[in-house]
PyMOL Python script that loads the backbone (N, CA, C, O; Angstrom):
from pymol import cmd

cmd.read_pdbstr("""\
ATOM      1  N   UNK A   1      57.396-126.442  16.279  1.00  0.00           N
ATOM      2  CA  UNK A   1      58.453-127.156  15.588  1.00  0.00           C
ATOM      3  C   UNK A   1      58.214-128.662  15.638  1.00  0.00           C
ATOM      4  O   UNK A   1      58.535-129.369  14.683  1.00  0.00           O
ATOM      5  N   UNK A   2      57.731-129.091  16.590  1.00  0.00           N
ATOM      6  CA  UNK A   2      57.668-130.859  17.107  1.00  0.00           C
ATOM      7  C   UNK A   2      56.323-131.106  15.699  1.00  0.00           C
ATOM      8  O   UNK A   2      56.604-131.784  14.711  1.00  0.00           O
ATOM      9  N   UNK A   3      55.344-130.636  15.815  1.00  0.00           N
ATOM     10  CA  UNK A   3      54.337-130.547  14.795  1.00  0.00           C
ATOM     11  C   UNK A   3      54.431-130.788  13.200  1.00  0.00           C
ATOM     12  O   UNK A   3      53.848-131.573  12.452  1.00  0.00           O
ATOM     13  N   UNK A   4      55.609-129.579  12.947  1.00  0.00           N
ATOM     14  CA  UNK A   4      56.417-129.844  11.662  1.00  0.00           C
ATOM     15  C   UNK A   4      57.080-131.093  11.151  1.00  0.00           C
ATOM     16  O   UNK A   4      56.899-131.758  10.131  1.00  0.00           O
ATOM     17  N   UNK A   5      58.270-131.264  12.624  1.00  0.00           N
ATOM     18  CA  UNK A   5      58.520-132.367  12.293  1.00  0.00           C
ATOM     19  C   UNK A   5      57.696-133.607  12.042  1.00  0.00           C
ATOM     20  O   UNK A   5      57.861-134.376  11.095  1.00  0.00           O
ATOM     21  N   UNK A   6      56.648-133.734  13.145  1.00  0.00           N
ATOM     22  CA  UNK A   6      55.972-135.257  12.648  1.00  0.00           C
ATOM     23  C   UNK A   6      55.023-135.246  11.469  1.00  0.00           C
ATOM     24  O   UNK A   6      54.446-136.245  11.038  1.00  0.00           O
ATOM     25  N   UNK A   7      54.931-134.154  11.044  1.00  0.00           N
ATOM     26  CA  UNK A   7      53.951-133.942   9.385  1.00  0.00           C
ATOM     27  C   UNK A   7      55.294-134.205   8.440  1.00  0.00           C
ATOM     28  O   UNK A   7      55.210-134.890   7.420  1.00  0.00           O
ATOM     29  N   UNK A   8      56.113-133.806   8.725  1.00  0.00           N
ATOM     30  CA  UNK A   8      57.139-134.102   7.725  1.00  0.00           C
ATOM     31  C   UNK A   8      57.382-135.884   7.591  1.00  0.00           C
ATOM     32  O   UNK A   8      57.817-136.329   6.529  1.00  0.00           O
ATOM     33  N   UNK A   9      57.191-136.443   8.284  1.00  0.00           N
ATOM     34  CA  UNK A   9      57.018-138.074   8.032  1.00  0.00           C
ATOM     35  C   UNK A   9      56.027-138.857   7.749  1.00  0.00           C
ATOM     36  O   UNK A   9      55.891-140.066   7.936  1.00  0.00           O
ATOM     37  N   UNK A  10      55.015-137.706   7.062  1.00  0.00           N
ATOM     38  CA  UNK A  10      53.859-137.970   6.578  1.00  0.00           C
ATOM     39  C   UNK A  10      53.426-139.417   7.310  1.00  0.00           C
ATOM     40  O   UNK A  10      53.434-140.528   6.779  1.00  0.00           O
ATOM     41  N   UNK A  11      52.987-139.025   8.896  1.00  0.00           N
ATOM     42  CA  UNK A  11      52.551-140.575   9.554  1.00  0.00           C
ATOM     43  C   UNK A  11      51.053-140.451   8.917  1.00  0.00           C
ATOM     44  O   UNK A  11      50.490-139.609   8.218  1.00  0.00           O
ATOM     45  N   UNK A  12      50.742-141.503   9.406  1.00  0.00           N
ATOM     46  CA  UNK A  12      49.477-142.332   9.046  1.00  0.00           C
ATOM     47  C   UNK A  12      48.480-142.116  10.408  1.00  0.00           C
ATOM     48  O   UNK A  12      47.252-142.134  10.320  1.00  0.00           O
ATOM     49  N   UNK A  13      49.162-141.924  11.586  1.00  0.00           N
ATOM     50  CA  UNK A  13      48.656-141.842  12.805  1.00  0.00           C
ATOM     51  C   UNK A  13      49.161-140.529  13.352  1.00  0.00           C
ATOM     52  O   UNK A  13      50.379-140.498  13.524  1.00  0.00           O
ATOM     53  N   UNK A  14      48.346-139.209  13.727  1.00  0.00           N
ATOM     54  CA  UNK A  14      49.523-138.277  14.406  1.00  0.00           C
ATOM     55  C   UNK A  14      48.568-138.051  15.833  1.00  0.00           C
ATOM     56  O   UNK A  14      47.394-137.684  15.870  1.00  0.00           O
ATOM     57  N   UNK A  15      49.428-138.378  16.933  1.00  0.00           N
ATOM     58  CA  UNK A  15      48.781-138.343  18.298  1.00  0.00           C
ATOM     59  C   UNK A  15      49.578-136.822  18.711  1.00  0.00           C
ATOM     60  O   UNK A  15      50.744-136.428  18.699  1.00  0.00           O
ATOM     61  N   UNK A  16      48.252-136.236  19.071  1.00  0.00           N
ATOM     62  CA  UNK A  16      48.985-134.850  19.825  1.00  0.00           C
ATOM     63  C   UNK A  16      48.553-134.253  20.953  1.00  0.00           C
ATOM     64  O   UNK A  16      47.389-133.872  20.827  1.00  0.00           O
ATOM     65  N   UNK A  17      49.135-133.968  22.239  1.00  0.00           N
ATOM     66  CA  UNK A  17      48.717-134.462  23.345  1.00  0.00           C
ATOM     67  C   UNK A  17      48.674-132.434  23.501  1.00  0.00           C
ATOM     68  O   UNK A  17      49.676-131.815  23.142  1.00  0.00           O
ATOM     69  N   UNK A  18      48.132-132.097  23.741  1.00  0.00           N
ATOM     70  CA  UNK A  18      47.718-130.587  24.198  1.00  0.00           C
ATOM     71  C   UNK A  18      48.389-129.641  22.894  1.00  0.00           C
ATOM     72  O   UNK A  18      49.113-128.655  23.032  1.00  0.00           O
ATOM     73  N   UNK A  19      48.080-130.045  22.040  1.00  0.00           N
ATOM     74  CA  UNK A  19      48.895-129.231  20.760  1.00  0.00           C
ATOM     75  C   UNK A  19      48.632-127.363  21.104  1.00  0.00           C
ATOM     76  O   UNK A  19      49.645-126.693  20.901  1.00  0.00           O
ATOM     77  N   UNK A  20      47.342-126.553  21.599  1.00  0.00           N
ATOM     78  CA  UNK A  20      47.223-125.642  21.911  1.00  0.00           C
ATOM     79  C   UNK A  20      47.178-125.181  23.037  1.00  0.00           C
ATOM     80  O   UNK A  20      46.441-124.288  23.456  1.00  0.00           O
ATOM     81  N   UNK A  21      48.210-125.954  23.747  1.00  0.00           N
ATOM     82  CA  UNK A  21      48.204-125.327  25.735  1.00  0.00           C
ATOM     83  C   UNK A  21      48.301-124.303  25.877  1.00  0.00           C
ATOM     84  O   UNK A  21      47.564-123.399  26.269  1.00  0.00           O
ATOM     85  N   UNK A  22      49.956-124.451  25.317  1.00  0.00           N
ATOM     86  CA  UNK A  22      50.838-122.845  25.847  1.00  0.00           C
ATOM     87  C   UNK A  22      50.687-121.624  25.130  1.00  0.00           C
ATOM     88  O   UNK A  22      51.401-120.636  25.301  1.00  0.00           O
ATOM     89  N   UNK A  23      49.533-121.730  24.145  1.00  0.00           N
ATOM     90  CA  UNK A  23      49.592-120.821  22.929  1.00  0.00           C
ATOM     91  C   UNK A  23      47.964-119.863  23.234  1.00  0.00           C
ATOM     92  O   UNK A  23      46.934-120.212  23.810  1.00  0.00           O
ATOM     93  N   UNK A  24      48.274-118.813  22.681  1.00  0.00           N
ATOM     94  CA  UNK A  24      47.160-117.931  22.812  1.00  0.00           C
ATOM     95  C   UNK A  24      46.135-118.072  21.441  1.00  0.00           C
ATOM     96  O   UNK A  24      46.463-118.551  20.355  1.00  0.00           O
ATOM     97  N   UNK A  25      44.920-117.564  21.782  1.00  0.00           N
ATOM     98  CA  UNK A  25      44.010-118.081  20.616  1.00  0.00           C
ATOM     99  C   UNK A  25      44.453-118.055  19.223  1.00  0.00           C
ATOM    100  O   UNK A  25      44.187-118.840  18.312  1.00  0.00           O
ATOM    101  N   UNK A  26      45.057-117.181  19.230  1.00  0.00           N
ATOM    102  CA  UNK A  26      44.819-116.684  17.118  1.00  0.00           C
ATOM    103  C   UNK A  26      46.393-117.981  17.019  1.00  0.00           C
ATOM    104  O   UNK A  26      46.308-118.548  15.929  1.00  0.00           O
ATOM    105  N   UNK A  27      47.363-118.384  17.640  1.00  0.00           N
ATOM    106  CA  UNK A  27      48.193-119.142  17.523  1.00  0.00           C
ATOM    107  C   UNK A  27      47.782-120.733  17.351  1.00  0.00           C
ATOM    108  O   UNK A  27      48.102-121.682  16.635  1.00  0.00           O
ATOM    109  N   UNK A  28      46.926-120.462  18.385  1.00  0.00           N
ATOM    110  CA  UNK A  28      46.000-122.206  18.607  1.00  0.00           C
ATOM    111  C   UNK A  28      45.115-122.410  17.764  1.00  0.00           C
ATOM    112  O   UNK A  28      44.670-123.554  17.672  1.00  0.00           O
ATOM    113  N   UNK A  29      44.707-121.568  17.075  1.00  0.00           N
ATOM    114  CA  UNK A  29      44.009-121.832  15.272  1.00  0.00           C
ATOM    115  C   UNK A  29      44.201-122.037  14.592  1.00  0.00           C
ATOM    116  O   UNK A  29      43.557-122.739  13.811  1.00  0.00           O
ATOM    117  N   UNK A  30      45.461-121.438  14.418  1.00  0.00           N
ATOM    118  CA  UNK A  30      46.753-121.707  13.115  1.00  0.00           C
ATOM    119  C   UNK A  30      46.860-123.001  13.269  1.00  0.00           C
ATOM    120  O   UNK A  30      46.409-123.786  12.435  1.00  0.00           O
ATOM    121  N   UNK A  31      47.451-123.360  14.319  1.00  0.00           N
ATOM    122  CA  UNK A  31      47.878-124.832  14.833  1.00  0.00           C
ATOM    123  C   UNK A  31      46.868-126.008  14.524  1.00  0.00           C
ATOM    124  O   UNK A  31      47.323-127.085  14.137  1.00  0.00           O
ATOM    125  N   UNK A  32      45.011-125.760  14.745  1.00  0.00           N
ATOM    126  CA  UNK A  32      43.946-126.702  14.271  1.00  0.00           C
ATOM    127  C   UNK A  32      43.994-126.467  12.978  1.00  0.00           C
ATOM    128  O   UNK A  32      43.373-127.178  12.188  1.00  0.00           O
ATOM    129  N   UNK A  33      44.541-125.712  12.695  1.00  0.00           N
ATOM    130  CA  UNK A  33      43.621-125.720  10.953  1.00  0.00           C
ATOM    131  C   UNK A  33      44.903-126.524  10.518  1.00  0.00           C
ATOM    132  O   UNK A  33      44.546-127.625  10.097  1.00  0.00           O
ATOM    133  N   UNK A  34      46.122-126.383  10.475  1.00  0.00           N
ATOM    134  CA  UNK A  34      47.386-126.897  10.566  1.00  0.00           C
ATOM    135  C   UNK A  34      46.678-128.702  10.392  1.00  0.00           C
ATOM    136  O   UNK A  34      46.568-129.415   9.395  1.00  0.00           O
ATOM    137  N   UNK A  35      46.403-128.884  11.498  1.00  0.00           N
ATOM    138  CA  UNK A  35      46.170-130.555  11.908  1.00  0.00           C
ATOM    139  C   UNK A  35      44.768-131.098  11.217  1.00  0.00           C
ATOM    140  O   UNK A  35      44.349-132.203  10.871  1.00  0.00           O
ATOM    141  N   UNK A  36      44.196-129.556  11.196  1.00  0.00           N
ATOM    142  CA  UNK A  36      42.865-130.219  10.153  1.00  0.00           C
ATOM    143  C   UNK A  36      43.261-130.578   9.143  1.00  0.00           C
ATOM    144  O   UNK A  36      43.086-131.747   8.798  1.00  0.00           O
ATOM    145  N   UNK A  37      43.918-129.681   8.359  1.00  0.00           N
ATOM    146  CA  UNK A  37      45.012-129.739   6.537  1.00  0.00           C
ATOM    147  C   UNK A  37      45.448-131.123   6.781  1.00  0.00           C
ATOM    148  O   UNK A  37      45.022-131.863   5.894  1.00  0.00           O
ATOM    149  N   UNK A  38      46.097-131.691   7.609  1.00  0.00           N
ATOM    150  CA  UNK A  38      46.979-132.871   7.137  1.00  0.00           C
ATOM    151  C   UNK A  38      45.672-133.994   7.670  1.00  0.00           C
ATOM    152  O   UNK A  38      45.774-135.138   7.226  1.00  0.00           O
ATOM    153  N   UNK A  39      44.808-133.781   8.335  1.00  0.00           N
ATOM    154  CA  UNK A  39      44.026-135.103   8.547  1.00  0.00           C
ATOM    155  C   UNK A  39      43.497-135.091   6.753  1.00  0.00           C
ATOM    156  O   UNK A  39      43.662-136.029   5.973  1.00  0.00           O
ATOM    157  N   UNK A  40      42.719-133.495   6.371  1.00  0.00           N
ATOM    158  CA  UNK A  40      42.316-133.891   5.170  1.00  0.00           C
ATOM    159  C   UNK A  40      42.929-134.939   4.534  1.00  0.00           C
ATOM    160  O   UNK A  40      42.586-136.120   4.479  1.00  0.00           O
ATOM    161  N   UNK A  41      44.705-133.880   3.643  1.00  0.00           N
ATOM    162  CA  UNK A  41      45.662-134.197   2.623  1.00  0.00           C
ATOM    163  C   UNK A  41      45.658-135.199   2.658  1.00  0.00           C
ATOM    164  O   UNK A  41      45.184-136.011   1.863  1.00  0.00           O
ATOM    165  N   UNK A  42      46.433-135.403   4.020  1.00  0.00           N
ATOM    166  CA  UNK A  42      47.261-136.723   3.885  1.00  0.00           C
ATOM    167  C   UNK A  42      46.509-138.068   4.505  1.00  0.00           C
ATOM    168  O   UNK A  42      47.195-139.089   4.470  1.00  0.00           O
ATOM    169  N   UNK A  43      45.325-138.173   5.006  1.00  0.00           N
ATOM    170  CA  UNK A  43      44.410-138.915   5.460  1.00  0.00           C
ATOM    171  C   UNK A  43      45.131-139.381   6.500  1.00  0.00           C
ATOM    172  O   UNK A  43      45.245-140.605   6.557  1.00  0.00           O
ATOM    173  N   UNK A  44      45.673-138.701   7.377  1.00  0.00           N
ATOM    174  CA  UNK A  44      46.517-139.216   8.876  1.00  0.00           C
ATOM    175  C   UNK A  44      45.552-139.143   9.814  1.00  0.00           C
ATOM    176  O   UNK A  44      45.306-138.080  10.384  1.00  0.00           O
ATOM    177  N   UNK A  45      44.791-140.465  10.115  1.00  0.00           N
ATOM    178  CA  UNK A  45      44.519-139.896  11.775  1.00  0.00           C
ATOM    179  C   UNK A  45      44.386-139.488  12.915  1.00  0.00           C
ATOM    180  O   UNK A  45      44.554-140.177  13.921  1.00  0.00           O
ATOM    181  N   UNK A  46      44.117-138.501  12.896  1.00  0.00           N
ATOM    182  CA  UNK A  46      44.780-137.445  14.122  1.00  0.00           C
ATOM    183  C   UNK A  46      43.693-137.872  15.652  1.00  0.00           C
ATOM    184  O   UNK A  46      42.483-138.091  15.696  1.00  0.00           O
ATOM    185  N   UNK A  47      44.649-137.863  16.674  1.00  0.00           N
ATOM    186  CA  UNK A  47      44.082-137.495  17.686  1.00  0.00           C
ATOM    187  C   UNK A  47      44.527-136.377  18.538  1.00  0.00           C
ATOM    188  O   UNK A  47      45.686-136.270  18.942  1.00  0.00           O
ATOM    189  N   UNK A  48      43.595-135.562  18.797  1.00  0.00           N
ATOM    190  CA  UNK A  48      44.273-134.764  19.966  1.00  0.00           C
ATOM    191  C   UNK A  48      43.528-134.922  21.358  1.00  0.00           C
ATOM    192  O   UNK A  48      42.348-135.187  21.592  1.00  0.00           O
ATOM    193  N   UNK A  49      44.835-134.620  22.395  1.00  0.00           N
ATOM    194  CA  UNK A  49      44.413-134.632  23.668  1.00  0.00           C
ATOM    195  C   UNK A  49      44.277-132.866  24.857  1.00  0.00           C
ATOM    196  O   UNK A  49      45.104-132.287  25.561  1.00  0.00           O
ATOM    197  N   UNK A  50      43.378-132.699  24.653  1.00  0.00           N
ATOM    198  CA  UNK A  50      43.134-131.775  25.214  1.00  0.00           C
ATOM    199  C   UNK A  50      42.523-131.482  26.739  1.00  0.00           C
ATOM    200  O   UNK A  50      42.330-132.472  27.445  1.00  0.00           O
ATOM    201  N   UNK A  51      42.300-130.544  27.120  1.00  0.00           N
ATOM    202  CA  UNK A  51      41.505-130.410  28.559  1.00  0.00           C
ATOM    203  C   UNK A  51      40.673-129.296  27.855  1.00  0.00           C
ATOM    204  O   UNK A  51      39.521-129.076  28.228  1.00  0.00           O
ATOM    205  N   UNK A  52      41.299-128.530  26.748  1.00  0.00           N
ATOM    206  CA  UNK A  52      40.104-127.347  25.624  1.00  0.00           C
ATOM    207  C   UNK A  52      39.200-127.970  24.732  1.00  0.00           C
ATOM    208  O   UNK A  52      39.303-128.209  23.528  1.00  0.00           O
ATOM    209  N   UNK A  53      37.674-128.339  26.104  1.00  0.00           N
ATOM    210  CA  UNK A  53      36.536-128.827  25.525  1.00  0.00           C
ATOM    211  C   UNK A  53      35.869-128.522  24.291  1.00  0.00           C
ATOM    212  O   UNK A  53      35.071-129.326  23.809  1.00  0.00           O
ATOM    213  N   UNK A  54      36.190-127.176  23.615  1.00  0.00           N
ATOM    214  CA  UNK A  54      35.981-126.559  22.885  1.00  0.00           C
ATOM    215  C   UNK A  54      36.072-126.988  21.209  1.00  0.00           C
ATOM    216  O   UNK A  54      35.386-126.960  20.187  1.00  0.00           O
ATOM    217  N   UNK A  55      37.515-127.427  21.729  1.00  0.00           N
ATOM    218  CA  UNK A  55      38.013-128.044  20.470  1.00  0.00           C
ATOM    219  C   UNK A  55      36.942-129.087  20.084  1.00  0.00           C
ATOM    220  O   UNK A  55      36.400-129.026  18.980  1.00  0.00           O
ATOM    221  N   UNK A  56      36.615-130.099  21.038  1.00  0.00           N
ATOM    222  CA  UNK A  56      35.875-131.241  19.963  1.00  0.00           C
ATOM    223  C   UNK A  56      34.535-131.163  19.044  1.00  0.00           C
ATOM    224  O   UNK A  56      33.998-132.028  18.351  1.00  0.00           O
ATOM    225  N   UNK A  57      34.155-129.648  19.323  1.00  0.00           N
ATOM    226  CA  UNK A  57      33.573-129.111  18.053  1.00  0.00           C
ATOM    227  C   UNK A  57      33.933-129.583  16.469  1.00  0.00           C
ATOM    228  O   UNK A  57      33.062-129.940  15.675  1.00  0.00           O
ATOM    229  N   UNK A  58      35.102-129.532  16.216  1.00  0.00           N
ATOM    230  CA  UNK A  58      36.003-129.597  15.232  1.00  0.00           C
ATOM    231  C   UNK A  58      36.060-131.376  14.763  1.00  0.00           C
ATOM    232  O   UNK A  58      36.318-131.790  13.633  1.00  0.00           O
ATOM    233  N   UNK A  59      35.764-132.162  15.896  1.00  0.00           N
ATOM    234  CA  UNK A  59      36.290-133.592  15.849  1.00  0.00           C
ATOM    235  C   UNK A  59      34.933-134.162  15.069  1.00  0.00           C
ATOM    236  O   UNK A  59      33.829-133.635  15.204  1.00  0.00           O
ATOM    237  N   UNK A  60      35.214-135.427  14.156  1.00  0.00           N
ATOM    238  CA  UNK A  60      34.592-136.215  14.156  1.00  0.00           C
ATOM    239  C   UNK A  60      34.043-136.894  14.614  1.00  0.00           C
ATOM    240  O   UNK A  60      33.044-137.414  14.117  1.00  0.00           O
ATOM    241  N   UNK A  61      34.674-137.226  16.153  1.00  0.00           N
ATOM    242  CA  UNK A  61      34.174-138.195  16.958  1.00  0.00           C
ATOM    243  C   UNK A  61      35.121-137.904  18.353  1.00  0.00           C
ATOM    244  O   UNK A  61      36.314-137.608  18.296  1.00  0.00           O
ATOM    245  N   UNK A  62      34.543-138.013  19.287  1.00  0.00           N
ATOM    246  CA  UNK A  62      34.609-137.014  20.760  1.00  0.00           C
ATOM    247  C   UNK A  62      35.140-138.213  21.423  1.00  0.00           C
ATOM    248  O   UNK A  62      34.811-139.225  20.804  1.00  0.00           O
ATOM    249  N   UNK A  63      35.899-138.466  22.546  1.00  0.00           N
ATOM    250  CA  UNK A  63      36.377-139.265  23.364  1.00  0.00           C
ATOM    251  C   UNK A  63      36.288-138.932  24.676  1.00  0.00           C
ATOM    252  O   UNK A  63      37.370-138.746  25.233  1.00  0.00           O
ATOM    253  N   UNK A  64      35.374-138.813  25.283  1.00  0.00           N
ATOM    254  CA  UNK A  64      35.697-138.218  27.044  1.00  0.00           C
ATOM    255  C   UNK A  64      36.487-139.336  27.948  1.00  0.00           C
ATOM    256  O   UNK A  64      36.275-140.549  27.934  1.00  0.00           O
ATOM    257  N   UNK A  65      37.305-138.734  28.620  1.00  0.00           N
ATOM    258  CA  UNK A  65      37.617-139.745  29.991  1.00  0.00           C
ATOM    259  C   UNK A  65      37.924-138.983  31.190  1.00  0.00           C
ATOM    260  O   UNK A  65      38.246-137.811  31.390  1.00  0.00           O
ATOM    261  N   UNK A  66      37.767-139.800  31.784  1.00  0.00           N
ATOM    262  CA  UNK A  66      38.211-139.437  33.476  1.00  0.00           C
ATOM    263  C   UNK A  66      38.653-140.572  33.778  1.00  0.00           C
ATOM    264  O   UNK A  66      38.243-141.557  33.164  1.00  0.00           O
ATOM    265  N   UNK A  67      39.674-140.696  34.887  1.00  0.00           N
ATOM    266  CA  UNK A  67      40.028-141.245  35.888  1.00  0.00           C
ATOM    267  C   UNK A  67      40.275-142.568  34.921  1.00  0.00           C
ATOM    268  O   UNK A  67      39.683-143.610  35.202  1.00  0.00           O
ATOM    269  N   UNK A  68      41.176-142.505  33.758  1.00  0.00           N
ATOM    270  CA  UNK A  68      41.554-143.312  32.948  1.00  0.00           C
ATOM    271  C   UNK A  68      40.680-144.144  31.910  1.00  0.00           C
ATOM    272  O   UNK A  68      40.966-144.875  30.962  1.00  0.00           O
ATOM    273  N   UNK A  69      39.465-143.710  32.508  1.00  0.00           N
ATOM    274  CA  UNK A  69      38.075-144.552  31.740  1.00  0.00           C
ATOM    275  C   UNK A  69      37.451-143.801  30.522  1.00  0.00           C
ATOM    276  O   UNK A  69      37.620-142.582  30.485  1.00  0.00           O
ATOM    277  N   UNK A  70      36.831-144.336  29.641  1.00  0.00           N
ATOM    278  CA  UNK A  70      36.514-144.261  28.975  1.00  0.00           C
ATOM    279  C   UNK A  70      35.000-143.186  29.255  1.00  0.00           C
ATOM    280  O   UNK A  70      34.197-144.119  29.256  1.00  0.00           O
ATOM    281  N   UNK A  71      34.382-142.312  29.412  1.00  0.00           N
ATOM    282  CA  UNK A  71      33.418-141.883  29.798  1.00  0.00           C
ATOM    283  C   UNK A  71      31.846-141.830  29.144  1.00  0.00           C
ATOM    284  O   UNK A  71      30.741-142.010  29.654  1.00  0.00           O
ATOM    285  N   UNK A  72      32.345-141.454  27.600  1.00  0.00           N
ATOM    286  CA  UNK A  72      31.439-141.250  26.707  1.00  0.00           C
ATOM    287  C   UNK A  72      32.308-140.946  24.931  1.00  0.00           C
ATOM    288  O   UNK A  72      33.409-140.457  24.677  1.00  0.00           O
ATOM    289  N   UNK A  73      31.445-141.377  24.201  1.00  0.00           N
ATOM    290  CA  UNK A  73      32.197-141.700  22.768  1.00  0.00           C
ATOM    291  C   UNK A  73      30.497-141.237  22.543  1.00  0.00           C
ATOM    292  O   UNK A  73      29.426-141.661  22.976  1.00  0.00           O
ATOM    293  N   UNK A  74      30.975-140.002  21.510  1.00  0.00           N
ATOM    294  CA  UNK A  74      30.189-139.254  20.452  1.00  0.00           C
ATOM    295  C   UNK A  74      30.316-138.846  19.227  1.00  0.00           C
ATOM    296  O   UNK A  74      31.427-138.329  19.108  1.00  0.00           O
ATOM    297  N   UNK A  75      29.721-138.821  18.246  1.00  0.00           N
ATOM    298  CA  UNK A  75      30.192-138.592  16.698  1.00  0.00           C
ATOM    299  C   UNK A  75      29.297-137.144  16.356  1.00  0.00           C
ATOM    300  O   UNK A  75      28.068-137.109  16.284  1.00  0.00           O
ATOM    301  N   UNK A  76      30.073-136.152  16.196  1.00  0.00           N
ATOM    302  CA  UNK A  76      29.531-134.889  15.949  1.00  0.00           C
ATOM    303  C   UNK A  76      29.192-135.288  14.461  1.00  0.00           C
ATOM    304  O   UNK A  76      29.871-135.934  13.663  1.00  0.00           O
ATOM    305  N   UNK A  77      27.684-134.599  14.290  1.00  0.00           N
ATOM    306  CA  UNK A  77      26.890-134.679  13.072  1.00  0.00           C
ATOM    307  C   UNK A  77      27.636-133.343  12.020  1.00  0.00           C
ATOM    308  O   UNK A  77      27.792-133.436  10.803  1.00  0.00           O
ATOM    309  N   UNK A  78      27.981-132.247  12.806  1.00  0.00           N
ATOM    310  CA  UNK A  78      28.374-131.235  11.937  1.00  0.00           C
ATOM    311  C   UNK A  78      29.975-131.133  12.544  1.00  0.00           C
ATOM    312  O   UNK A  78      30.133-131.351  13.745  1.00  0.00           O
ATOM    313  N   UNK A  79      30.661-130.938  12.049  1.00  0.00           N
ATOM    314  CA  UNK A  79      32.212-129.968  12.569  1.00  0.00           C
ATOM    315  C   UNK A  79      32.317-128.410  11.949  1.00  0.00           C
ATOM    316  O   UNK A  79      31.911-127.812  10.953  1.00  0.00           O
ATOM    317  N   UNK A  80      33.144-128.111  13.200  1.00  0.00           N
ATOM    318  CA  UNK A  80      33.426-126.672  13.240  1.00  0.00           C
ATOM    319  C   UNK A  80      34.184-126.628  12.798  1.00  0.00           C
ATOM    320  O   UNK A  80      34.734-127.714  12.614  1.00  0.00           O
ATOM    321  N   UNK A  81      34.859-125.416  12.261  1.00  0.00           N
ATOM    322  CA  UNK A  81      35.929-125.190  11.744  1.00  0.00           C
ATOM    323  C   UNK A  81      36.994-124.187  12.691  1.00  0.00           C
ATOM    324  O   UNK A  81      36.658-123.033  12.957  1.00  0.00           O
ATOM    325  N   UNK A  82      37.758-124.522  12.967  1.00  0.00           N
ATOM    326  CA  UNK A  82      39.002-124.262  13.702  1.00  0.00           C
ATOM    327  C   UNK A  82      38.603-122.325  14.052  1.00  0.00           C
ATOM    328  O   UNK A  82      38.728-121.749  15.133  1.00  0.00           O
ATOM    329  N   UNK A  83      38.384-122.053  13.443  1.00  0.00           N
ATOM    330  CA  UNK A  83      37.408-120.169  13.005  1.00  0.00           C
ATOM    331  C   UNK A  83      36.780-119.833  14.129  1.00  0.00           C
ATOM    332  O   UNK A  83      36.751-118.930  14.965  1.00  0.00           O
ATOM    333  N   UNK A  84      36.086-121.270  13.771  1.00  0.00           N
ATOM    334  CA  UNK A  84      34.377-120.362  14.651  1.00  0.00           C
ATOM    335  C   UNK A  84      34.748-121.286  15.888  1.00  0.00           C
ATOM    336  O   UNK A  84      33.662-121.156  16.452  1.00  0.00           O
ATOM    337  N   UNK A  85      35.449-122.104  16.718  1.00  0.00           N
ATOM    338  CA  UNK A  85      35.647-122.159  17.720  1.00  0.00           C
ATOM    339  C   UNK A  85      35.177-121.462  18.857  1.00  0.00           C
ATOM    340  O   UNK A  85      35.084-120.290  18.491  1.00  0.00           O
ATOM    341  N   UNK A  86      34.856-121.546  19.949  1.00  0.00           N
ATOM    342  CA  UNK A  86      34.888-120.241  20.895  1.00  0.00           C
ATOM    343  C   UNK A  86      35.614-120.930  21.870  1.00  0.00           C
ATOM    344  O   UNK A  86      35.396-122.016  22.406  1.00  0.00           O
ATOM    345  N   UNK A  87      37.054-119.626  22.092  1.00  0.00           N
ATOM    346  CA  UNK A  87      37.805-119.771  23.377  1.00  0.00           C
ATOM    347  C   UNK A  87      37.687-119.862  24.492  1.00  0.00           C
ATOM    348  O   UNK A  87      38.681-119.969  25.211  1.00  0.00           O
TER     349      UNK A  87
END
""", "prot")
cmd.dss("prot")
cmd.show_as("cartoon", "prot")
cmd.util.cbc("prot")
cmd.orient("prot")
């Protein structure tokens, strides 16, 4: 529901901090492809914050940190699609 709502204000920026925690796989797909659709559409920059390394398959560009730091910044040559993920 929180998701809905902030696509419904068509932001420009959508920060989403564990969007697939509490959710089981086939739910947490729905949910990327969801956030993929509106980065396309609506050209909103999305970030998500995850601890599911998995996901940044999917990302344009990877952000690691630890211990508040910045760790490593990578730009995936190909992206995955929310599909072929592995859980």
């Amino acid at each position: 529901m929180a998701i809905a709502r902030a696509i419904a204000k068509r932001p420009r920026v959508l920060l989403c901090d564990e969007p697939t925690g509490a959710l089981d796989s086939t739910t947490g797909v729905i949910v990327l492809e969801v956030l993929e659709r509106v980065n396309r559409e609506l050209g909103a920059a999305t970030a998500i914050i995850t601890h599911n390394a998995a996901i940044a398959a999917m990302a344009d560009r990877v952000i690691q940190m630890a211990d508040g730091r910045i760790q490593s910044v990578r730009v995936n040559a190909e992206r995955v699609a929310p599909r072929e993920i592995q859980w």
